[in-house]
DRENDO-1510 file (C-alpha; in Angstrom, 1 decimal, always signed):
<recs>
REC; n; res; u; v; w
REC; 1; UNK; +0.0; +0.0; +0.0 .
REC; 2; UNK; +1.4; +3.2; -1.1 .
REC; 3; UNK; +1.1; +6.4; +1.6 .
REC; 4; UNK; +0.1; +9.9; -0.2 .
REC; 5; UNK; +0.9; +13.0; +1.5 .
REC; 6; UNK; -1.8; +14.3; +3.2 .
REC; 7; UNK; -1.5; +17.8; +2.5 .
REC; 8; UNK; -3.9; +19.9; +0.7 .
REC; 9; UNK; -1.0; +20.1; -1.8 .
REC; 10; UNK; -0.2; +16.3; -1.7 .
REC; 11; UNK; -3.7; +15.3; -2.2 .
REC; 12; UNK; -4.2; +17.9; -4.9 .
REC; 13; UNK; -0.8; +16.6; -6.6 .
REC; 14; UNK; -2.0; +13.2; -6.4 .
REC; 15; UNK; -5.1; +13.4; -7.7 .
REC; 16; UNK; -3.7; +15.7; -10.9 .
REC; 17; UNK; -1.5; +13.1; -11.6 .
REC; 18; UNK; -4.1; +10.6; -12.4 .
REC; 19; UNK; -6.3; +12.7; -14.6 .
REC; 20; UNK; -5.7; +12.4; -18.0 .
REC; 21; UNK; -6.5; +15.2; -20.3 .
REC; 22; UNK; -8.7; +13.4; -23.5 .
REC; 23; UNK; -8.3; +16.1; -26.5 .
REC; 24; UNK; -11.2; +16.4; -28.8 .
REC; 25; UNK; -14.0; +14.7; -26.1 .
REC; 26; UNK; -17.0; +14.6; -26.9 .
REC; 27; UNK; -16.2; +17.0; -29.9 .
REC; 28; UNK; -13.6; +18.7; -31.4 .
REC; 29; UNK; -12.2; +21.9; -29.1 .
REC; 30; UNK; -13.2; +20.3; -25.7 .
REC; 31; UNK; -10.2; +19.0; -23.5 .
REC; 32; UNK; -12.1; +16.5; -21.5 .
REC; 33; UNK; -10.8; +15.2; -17.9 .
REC; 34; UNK; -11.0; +11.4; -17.9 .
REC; 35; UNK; -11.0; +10.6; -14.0 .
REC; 36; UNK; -10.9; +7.2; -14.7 .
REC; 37; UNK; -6.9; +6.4; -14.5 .
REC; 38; UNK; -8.1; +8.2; -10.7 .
REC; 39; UNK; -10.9; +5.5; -9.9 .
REC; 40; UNK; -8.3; +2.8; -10.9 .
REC; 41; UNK; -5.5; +3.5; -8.9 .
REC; 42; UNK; -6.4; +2.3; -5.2 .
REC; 43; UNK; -4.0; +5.2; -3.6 .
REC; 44; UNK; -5.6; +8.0; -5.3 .
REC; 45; UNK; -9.3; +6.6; -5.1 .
REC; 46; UNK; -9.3; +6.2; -1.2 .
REC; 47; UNK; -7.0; +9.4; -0.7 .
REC; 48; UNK; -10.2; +11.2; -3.0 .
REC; 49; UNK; -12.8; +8.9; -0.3 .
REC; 50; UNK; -11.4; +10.0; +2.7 .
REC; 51; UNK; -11.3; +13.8; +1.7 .
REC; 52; UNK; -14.8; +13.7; +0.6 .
REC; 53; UNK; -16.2; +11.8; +3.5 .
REC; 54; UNK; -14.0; +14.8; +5.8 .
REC; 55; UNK; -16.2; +17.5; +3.6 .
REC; 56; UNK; -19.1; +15.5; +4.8 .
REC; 57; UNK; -18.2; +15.5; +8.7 .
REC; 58; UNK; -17.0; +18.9; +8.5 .
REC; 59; UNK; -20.3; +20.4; +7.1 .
REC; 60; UNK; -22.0; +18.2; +9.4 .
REC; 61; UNK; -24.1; +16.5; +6.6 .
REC; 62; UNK; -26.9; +13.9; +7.9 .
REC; 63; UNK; -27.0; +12.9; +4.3 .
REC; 64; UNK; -25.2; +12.6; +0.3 .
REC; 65; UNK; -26.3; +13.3; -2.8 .
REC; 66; UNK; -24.7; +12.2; -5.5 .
REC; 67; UNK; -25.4; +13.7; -9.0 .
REC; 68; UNK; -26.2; +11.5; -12.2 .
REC; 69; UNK; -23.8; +9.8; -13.2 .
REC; 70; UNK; -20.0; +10.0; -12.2 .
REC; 71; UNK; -20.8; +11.8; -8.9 .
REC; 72; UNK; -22.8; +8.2; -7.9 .
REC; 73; UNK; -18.9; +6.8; -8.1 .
REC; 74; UNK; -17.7; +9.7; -5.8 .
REC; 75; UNK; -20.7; +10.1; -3.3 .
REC; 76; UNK; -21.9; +7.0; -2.1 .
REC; 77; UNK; -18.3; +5.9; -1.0 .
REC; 78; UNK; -17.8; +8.8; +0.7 .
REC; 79; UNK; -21.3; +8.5; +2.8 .
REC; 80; UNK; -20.6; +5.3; +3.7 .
REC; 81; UNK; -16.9; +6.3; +5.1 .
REC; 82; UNK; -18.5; +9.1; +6.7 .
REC; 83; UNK; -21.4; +6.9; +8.1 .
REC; 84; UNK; -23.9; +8.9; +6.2 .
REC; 85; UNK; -27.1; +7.8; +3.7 .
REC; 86; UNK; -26.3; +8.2; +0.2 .
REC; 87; UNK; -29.1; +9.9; -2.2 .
REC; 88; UNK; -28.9; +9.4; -5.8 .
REC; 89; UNK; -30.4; +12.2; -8.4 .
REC; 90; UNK; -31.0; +11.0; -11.7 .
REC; 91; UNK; -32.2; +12.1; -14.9 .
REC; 92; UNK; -35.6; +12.4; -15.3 .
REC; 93; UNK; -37.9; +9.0; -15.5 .
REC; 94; UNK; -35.0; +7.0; -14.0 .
REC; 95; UNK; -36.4; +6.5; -10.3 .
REC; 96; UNK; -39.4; +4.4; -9.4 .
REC; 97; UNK; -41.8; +5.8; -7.3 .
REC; 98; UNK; -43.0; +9.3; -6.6 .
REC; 99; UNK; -40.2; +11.6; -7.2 .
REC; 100; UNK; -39.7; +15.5; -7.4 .
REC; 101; UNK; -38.3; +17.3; -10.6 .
REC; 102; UNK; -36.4; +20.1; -11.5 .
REC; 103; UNK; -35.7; +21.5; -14.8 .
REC; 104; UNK; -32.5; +23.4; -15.8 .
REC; 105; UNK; -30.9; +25.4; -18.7 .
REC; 106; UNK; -28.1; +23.8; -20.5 .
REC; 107; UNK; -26.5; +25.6; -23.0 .
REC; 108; UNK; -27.8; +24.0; -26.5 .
REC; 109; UNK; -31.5; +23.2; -24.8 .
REC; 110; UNK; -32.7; +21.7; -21.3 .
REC; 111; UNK; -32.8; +18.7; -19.1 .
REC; 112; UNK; -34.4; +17.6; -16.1 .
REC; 113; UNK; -33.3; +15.5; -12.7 .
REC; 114; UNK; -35.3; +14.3; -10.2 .
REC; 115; UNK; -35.0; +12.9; -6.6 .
REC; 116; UNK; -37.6; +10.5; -3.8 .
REC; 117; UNK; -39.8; +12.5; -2.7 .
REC; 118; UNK; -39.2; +11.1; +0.6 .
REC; 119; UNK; -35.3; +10.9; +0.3 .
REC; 120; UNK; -34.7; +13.4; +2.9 .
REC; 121; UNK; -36.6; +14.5; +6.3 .
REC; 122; UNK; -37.4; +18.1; +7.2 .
REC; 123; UNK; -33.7; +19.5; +8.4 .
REC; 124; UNK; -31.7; +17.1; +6.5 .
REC; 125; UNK; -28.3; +18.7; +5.8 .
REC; 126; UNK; -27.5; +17.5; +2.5 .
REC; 127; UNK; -23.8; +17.6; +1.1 .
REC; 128; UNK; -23.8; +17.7; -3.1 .
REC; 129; UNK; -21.2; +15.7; -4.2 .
REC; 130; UNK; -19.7; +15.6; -8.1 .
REC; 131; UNK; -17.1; +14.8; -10.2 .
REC; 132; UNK; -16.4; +18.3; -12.1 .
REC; 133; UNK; -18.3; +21.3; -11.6 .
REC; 134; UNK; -18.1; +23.4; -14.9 .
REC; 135; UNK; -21.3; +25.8; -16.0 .
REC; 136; UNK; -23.5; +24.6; -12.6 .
REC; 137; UNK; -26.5; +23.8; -14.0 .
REC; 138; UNK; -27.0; +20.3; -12.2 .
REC; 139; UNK; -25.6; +21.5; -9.4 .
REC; 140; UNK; -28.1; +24.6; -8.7 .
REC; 141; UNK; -31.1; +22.5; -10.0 .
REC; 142; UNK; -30.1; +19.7; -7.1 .
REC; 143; UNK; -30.0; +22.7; -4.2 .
REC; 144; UNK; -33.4; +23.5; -5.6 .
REC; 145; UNK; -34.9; +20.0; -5.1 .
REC; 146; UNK; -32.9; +19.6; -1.6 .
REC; 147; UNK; -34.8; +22.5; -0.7 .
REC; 148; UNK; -38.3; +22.2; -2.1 .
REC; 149; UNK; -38.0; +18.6; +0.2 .
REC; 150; UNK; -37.5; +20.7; +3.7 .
REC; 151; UNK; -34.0; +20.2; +3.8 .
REC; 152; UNK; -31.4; +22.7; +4.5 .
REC; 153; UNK; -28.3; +22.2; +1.9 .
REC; 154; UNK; -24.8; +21.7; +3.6 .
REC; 155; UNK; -22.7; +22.2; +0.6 .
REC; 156; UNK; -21.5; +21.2; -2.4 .
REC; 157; UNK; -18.5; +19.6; -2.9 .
REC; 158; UNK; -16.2; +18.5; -6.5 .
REC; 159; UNK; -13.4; +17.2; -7.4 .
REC; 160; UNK; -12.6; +19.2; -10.2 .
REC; 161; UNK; -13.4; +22.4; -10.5 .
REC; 162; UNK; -13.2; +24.0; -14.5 .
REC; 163; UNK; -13.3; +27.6; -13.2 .
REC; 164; UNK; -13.0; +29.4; -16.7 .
REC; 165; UNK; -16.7; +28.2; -17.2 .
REC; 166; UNK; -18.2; +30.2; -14.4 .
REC; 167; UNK; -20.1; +27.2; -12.8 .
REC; 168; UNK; -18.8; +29.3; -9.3 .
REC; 169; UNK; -20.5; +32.3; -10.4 .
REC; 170; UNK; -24.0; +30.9; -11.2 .
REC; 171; UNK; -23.9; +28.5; -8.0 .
REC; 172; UNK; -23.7; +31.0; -5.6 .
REC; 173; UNK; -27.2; +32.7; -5.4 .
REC; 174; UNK; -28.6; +29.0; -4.8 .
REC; 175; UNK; -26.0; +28.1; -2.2 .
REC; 176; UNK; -26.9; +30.7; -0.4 .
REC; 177; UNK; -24.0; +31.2; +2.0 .
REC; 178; UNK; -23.5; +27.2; +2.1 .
REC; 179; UNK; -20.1; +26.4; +0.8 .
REC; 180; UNK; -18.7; +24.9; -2.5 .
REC; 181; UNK; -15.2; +22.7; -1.8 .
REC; 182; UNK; -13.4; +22.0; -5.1 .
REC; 183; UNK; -10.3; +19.5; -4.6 .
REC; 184; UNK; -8.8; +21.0; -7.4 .
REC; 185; UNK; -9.5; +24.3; -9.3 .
REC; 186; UNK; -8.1; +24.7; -12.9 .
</recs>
């Protein structure tokens, strides 16, 4: 087993190092960020876990939400380590049972995600969690279900944070004072 430097700066160095830029993804101009060499590499996973499951103690979440569909890979591990419930929100039509929906802008049209309706109790404090924030638009509609269920929203916390796309900017209304944690910033 391989020990990482627990620093902000190890952790952050780490977790760099096993991104891998993918140029041309999904179309030509776009420099993806394939987290995948990240998930594989047992070090770097659990050293992303443990951080993320610190997030959740430190904002003193009751409960995770993980957004459709990489932020499911992120968030429930770091619920369970932090001895938390896990929430998933998915896409529109993807949950059985009564749910709650929220539409959101996107920038070539919109989409829709829903949640339970009983997923959280009146006073839950619910911790976002996702791979990459970039333009917010999940994001903001997921604080906007959290809240329409009576729950208060703790956070929201990413990996990867592509500031140069302003997802920051158009988060902050809806977080209303609640902080947003990015591992790394670029």
């Amino acid at each position: 087993m391989t020990t990482t430097d627990a620093t902000p700066e190890g952790l952050r160095s780490l977790l760099l190092s096993r991104i891998r830029d993918v140029p041309d993804h999904p179309r030509p101009g776009v420099m993806f960020k394939d987290i995948t060499p990240l998930l594989a590499d047992p070090a770097a996973f659990n050293a992303l876990i443990d951080a993320l499951a610190g997030l959740c103690v430190r904002h003193g979440a009751d409960k995770v939400v993980g957004l459709e569909a990489r932020g499911f890979i992120l968030a429930a591990p770091a619920a369970a380590r932090a001895g938390l419930g896990f929430v998933p929100v998915r896409k529109a039509g993807k949950l059985p049972g009564a749910t709650l929906g929220q539409a959101y802008e996107l920038e070539y049209g919109t989409a829709e995600i829903e949640v339970h309706q009983d997923a959280f109790s009146a006073g839950d404090r619910v911790l976002v969690i996702d791979d990459v924030l970039a333009t917010g638009g999940t994001a903001q509609a997921s604080l906007e279900l959290i809240r329409r269920t009576g729950a208060e929203v703790a956070g929201v916390a990413v990996l990867l944070e592509l500031g140069f796309l302003g997802g920051r900017a158009r988060l902050a209304p809806s977080l209303a004072g609640a902080p947003l944690e990015a591992l790394i910033a670029v």
